[in-house]
N, CA, C and O atoms as a Tripos MOL2 file, in Angstrom:
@<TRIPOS>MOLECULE
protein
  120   119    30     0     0
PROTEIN
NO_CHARGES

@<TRIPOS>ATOM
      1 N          -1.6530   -2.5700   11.8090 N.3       1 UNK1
      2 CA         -1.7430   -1.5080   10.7910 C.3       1 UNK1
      3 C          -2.1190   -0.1920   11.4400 C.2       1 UNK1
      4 O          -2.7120   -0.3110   12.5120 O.2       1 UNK1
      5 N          -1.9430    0.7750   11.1020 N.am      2 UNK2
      6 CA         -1.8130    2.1350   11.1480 C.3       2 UNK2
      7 C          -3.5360    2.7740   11.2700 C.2       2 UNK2
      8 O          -4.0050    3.7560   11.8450 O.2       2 UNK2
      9 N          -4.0850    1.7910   10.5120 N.am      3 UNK3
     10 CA         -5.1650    2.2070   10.0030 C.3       3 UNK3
     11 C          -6.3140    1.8330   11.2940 C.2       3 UNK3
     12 O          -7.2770    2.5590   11.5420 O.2       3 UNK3
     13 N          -6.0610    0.8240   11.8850 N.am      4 UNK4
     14 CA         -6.7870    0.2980   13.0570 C.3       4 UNK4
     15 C          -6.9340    1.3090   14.2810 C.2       4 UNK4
     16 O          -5.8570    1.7310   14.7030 O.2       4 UNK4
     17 N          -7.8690    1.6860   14.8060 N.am      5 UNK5
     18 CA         -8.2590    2.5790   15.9230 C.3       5 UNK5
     19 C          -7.3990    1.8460   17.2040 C.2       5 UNK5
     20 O          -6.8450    0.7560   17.0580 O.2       5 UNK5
     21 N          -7.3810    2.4220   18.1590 N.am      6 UNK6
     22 CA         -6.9710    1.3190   19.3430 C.3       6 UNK6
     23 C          -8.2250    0.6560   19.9090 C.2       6 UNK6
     24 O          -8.0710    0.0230   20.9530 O.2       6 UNK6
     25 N          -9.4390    0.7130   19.3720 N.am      7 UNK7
     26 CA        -10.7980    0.8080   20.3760 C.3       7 UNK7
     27 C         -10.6170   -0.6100   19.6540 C.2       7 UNK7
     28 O         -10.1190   -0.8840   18.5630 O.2       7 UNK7
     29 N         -11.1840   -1.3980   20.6230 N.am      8 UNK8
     30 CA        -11.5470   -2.5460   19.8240 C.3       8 UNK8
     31 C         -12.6310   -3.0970   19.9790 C.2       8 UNK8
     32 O         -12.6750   -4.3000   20.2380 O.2       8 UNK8
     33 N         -13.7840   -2.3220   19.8530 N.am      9 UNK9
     34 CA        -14.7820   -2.5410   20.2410 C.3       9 UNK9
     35 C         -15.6530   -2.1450   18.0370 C.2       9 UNK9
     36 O         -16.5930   -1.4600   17.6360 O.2       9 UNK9
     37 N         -14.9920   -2.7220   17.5860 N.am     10 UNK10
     38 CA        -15.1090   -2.2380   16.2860 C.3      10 UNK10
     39 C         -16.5410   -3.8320   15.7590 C.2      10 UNK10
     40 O         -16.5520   -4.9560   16.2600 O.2      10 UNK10
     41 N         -17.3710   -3.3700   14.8230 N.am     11 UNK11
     42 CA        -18.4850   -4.2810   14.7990 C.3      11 UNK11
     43 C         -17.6920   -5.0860   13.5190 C.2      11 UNK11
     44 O         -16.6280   -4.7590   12.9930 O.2      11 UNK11
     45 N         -18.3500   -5.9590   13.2780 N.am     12 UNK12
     46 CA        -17.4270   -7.0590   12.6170 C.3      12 UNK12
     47 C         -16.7000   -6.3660   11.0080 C.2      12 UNK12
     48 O         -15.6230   -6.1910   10.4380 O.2      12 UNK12
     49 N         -18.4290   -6.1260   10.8160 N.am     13 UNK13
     50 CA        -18.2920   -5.2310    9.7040 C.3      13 UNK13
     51 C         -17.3500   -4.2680    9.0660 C.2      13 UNK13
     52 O         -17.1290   -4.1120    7.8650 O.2      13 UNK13
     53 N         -16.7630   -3.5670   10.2370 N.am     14 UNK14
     54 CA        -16.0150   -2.4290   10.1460 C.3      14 UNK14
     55 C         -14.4800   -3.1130   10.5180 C.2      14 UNK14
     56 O         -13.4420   -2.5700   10.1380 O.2      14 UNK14
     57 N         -14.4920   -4.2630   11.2400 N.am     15 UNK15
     58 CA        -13.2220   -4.7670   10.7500 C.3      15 UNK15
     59 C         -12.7450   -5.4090    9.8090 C.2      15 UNK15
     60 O         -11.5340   -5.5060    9.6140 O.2      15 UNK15
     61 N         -13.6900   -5.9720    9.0480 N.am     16 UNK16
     62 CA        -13.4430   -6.4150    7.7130 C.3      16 UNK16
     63 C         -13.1640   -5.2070    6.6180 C.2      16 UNK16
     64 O         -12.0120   -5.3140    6.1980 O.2      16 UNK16
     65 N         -13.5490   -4.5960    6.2970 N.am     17 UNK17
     66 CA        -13.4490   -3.0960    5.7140 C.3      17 UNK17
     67 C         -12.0300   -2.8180    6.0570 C.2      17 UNK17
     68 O         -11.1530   -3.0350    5.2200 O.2      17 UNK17
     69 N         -11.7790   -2.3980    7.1190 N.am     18 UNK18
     70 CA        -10.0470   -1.6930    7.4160 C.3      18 UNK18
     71 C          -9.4050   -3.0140    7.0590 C.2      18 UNK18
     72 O          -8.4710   -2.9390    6.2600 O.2      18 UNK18
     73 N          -9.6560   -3.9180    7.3990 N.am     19 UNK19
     74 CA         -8.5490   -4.9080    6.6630 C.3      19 UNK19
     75 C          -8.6790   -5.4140    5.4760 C.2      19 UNK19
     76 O          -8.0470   -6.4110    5.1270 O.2      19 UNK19
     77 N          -9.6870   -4.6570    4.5570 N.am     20 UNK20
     78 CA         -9.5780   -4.4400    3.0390 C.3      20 UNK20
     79 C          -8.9920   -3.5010    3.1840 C.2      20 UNK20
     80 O          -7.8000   -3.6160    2.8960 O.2      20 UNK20
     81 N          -9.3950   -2.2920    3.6200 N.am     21 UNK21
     82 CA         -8.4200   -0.8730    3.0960 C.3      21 UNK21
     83 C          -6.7830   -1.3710    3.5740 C.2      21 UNK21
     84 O          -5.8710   -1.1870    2.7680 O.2      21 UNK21
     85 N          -6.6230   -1.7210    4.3210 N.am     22 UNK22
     86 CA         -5.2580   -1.6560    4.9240 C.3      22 UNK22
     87 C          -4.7180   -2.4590    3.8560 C.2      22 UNK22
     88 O          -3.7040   -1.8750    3.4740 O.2      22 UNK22
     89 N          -4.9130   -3.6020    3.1280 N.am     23 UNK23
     90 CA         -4.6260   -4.3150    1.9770 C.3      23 UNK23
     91 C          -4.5190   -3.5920    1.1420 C.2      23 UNK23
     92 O          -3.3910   -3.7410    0.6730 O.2      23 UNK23
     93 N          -5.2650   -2.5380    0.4260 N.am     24 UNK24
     94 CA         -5.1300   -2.0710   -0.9200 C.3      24 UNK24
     95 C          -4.4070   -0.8980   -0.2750 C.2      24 UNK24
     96 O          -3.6290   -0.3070   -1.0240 O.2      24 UNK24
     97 N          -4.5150   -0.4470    0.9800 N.am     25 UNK25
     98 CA         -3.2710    0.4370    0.6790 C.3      25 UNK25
     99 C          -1.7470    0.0180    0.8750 C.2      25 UNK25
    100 O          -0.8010    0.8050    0.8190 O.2      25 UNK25
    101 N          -1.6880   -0.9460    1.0430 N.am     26 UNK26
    102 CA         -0.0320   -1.8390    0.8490 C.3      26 UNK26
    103 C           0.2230   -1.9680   -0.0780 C.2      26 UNK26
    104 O           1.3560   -1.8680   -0.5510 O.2      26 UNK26
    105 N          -1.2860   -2.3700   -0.9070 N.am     27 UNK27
    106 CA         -0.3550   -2.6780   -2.4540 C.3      27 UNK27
    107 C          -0.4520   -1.5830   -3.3400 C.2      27 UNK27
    108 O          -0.1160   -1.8280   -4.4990 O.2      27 UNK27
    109 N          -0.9510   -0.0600   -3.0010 N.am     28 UNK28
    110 CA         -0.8910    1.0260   -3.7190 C.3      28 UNK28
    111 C           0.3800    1.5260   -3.0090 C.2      28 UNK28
    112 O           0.5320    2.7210   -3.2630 O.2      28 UNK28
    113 N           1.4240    1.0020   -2.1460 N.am     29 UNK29
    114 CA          2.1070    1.8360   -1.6250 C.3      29 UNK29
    115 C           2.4680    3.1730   -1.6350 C.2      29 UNK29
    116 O           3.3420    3.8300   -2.2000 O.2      29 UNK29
    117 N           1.2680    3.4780   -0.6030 N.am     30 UNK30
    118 CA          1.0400    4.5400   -0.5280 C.3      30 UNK30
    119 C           1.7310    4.7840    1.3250 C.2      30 UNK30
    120 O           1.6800    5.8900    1.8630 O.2      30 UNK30
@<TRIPOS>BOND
     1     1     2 1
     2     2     3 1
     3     3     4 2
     4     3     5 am
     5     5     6 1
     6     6     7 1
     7     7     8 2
     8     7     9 am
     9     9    10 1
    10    10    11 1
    11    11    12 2
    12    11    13 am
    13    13    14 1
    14    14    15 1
    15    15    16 2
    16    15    17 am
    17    17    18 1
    18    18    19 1
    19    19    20 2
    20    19    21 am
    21    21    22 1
    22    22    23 1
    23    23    24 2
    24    23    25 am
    25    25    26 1
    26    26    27 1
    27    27    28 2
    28    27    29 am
    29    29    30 1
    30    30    31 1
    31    31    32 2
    32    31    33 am
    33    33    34 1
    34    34    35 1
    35    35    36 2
    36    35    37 am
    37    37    38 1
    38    38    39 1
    39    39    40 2
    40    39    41 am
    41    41    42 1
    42    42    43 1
    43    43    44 2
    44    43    45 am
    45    45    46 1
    46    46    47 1
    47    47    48 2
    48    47    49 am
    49    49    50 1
    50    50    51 1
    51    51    52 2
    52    51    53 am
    53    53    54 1
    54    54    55 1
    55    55    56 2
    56    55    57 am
    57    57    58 1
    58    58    59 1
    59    59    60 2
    60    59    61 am
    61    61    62 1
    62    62    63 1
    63    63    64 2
    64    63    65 am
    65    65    66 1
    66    66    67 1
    67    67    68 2
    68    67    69 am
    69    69    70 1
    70    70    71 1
    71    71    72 2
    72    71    73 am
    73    73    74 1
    74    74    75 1
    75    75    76 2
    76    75    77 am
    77    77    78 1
    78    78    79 1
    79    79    80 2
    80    79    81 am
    81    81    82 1
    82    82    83 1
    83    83    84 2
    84    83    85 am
    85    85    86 1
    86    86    87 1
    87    87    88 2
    88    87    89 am
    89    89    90 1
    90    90    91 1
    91    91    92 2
    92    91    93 am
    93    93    94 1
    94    94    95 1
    95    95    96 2
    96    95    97 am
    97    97    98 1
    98    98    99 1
    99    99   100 2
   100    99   101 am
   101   101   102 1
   102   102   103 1
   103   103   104 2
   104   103   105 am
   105   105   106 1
   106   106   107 1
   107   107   108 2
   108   107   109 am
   109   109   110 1
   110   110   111 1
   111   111   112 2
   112   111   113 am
   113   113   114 1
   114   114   115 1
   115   115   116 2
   116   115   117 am
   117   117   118 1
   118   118   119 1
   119   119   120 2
@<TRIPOS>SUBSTRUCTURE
     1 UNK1         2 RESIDUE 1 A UNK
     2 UNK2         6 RESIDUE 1 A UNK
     3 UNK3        10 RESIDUE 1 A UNK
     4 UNK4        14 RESIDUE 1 A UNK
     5 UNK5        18 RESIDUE 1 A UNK
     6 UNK6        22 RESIDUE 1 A UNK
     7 UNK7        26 RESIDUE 1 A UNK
     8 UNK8        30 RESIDUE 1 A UNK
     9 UNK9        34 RESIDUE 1 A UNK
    10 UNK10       38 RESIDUE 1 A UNK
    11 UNK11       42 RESIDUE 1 A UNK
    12 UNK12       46 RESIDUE 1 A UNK
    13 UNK13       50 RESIDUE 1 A UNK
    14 UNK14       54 RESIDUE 1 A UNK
    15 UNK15       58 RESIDUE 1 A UNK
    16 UNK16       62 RESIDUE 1 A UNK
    17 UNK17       66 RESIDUE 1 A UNK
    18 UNK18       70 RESIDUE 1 A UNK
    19 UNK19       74 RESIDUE 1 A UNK
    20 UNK20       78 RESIDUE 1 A UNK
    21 UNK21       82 RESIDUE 1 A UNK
    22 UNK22       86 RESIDUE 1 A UNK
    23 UNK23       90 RESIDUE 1 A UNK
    24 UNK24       94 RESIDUE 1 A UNK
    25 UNK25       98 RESIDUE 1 A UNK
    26 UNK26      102 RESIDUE 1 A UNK
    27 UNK27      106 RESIDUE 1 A UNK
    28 UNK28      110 RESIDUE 1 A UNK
    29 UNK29      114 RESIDUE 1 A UNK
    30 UNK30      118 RESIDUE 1 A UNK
């Protein structure tokens, strides 16, 4: 997804989050 940094040093937390947002923004196709 688009939405993902390249760093992947992301805390768990904050990858769970973008892969909620990245979900609701697929299905708002936006």
């Amino acid at each position: 997804s688009a939405l993902y940094p390249q760093n992947r040093q992301l805390s768990p937390r904050l990858r769970v989050f973008l892969d909620w947002a990245s979900r609701i923004f697929a299905e708002a196709d936006l």
